[in-house]
C-alpha positions as CSV (number, residue, x, y, z in Angstrom):
1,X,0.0,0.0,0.0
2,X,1.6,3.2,-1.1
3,X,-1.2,5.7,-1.4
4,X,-4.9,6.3,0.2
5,X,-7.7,8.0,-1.2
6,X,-10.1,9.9,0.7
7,X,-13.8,11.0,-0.1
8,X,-14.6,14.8,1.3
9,X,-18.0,15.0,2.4
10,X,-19.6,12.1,4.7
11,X,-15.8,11.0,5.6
12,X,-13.3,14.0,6.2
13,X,-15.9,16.4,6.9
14,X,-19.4,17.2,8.1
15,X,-20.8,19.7,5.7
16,X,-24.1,19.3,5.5
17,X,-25.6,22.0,7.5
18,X,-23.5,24.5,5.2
19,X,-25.0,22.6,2.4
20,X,-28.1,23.0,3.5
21,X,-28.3,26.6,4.7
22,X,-26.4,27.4,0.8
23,X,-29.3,25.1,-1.3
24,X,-32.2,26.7,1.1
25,X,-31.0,30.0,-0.2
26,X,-30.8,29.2,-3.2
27,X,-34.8,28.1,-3.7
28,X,-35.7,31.1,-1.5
29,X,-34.5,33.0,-4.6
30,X,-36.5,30.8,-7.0
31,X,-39.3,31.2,-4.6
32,X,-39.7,27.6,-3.3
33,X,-39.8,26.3,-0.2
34,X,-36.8,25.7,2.3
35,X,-35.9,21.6,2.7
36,X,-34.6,20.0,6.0
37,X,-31.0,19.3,7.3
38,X,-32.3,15.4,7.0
39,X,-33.7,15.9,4.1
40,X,-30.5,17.7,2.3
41,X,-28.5,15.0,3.6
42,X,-30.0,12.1,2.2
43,X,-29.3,14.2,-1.4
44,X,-25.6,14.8,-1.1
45,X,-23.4,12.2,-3.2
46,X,-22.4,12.9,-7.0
47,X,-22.3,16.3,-7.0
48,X,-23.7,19.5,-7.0
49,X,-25.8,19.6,-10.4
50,X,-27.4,16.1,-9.1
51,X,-28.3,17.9,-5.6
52,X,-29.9,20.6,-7.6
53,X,-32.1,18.5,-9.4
54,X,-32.8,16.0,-6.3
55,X,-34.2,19.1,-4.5
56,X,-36.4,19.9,-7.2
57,X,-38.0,16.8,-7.2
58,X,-38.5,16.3,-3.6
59,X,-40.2,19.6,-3.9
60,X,-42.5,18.6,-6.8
61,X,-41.0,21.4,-8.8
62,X,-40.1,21.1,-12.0
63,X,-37.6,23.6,-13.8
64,X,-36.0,24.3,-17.1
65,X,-33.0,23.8,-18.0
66,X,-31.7,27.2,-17.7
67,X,-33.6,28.4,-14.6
68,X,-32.1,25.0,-13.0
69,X,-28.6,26.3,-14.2
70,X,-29.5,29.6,-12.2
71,X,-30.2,27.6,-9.2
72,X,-27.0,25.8,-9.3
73,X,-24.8,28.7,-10.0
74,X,-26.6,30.4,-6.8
75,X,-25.9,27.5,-4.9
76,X,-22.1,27.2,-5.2
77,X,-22.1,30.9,-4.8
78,X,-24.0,30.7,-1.1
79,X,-21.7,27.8,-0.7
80,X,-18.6,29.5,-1.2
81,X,-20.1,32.5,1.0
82,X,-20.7,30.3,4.2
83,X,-18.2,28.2,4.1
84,X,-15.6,31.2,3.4
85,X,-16.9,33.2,6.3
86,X,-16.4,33.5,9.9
87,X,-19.2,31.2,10.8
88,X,-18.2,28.3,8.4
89,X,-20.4,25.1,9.5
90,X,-17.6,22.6,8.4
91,X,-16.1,20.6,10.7
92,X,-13.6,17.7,11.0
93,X,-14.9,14.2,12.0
94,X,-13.1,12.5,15.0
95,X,-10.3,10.7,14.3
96,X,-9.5,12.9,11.1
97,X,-6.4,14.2,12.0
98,X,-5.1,11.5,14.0
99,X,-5.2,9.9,10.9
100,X,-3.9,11.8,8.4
101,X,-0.7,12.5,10.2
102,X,-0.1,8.8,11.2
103,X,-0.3,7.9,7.4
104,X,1.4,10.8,6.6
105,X,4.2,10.0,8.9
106,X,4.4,6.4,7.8
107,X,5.3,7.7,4.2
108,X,2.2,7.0,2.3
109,X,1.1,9.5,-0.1
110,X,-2.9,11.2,0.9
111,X,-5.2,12.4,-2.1
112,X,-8.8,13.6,-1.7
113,X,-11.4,12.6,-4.1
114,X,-14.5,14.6,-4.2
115,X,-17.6,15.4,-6.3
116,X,-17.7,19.1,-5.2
117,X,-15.9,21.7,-6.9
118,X,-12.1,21.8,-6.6
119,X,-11.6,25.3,-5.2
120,X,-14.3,25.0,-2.4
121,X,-13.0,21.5,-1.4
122,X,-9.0,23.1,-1.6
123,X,-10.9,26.0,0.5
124,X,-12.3,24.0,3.7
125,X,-8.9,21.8,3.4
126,X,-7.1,24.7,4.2
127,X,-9.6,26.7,6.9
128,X,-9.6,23.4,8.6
129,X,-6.1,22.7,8.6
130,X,-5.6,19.3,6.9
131,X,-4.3,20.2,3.2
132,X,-1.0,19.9,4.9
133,X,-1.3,16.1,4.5
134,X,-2.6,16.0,1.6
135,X,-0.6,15.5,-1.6
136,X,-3.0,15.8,-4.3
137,X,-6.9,16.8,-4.6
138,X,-9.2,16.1,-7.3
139,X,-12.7,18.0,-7.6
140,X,-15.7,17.4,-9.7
141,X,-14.3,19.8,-12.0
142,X,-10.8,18.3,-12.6
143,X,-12.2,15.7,-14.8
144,X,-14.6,15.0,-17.4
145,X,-16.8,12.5,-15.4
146,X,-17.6,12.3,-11.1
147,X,-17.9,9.1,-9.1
148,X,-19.0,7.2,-9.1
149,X,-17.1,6.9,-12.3
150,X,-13.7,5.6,-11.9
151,X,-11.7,8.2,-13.7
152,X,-11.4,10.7,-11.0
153,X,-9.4,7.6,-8.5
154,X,-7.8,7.4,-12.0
155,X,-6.3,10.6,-12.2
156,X,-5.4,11.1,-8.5
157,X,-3.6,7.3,-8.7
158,X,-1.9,9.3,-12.1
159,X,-1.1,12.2,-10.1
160,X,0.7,10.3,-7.2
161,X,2.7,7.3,-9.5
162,X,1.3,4.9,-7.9
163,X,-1.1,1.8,-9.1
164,X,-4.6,1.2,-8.1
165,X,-3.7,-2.0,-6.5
166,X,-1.4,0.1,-4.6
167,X,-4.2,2.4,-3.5
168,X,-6.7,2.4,-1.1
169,X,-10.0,4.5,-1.2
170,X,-12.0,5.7,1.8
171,X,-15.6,7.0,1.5
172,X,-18.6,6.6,3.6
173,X,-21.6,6.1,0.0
174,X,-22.3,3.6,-2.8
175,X,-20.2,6.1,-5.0
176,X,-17.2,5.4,-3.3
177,X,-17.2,1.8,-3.5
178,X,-18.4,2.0,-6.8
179,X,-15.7,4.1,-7.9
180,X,-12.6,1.9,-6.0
181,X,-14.4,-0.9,-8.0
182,X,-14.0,-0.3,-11.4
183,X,-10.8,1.7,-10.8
184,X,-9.3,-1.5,-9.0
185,X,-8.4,0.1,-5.6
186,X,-9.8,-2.0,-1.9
187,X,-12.0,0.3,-0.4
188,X,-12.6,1.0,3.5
189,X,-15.8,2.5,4.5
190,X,-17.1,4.6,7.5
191,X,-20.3,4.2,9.0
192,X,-21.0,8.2,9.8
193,X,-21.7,9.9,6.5
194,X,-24.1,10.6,3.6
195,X,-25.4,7.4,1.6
196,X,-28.3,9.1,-0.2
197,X,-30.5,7.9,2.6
198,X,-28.9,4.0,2.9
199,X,-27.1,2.3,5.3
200,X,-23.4,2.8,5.4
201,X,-22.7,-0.3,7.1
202,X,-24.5,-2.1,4.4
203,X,-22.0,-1.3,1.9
204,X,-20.2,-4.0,-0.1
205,X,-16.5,-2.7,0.7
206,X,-13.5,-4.7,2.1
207,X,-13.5,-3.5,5.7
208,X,-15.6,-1.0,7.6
209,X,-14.1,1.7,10.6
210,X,-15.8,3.2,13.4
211,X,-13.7,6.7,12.7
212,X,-10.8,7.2,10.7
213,X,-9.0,7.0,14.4
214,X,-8.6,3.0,13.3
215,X,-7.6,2.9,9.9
216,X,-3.5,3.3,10.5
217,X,-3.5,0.0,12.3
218,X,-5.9,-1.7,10.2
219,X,-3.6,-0.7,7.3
220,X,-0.2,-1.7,9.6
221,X,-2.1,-5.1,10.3
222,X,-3.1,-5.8,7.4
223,X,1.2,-5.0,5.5
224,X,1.9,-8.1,7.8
């Protein structure tokens, strides 16, 4: 194992209020009505065009293809307001840290994969004090296709020199395992994040952790 792969959203961080407060906005402008924290986070995986038009139909509300552009331009732009302020929602899940500097330490390289945009996810990274550890970051604007396409795990596997079967990928949704699939990298789940409303610990991936605290030693046990 040379290199590990990490999903954003659901596994490094807890975004969701942010998300949430940023989409609400967003509709309030299209006048539509607001949806709920649980409600938003049952939407997030594959990006934010998909979120946009998940939201639409939980509401019943039906929009061109232009207005829906609108809607997701507005979006990002809340987004990047809230998360770039002083009250930013983000925070780091438990174990985070611990974890990226005992990997980091033991000479393995750290990528994150994400669907959201490249500059908001290099943004939080660096407000929350992790892009330290990590070596390369791919968005869901660095390639032509998101998870749970494989390319992206491509690319940051590219970007490192290493192999897939010399990678690992962490996520906490379907996407993620999906992705580490096809791309031909073991994939670790957590049980904590966003599934589009399934269970986490139902996932078909090769070993599940409590928080991110664990995976050093599974990885060490596991070299042996």
């Amino acid at each position: 194992m040379r290199a590990v792969l990490f999903d954003l959203d659901g596994t490094l961080l807890d975004t969701v209020d942010a998300i949430a407060a940023a989409l609400n906005l967003a509709l309030a402008e299209s006048l539509l009505a607001p949806l709920t924290v649980a409600q938003v986070r049952e939407m997030i995986g594959r990006g934010a065009p998909l979120l946009i038009e998940r939201a639409l139909a939980q509401l019943g509300a039906p929009m061109g293809e232009a207005a829906q552009a609108v809607l997701l331009q507005r979006y990002l732009q809340h987004y990047e307001c809230i998360e770039a302020g002083a009250g930013h929602s983000a925070h780091v899940y438990p174990g985070v840290r611990d974890c990226l500097q005992q990997l980091h330490r033991q000479g393995l390289r750290l990528a994150v994969v994400t669907n959201k945009h490249k500059h908001l996810a290099c943004g939080l990274l660096e407000r929350l004090a992790l892009s330290e550890w990590i070596d390369v970051l791919i968005g869901g604007d660095s390639c032509a296709r998101r998870k749970p396409d494989p390319q992206p795990l491509q690319v940051a596997c590219e970007a490192m020199q290493v192999k897939p079967a010399e990678a690992l990928m962490v996520g906490d949704s379907l996407n993620d395992v999906l992705a580490a699939r096809a791309a031909g990298l073991a994939v670790v789940c957590v049980p904590y994040g966003y599934n589009e409303g399934n269970d986490p610990r139902a996932l078909a991936c090769d070993a599940l952790v409590e928080t991110l605290a664990e995976l050093p030693a599974l990885l060490t046990a596991a070299s042996h």
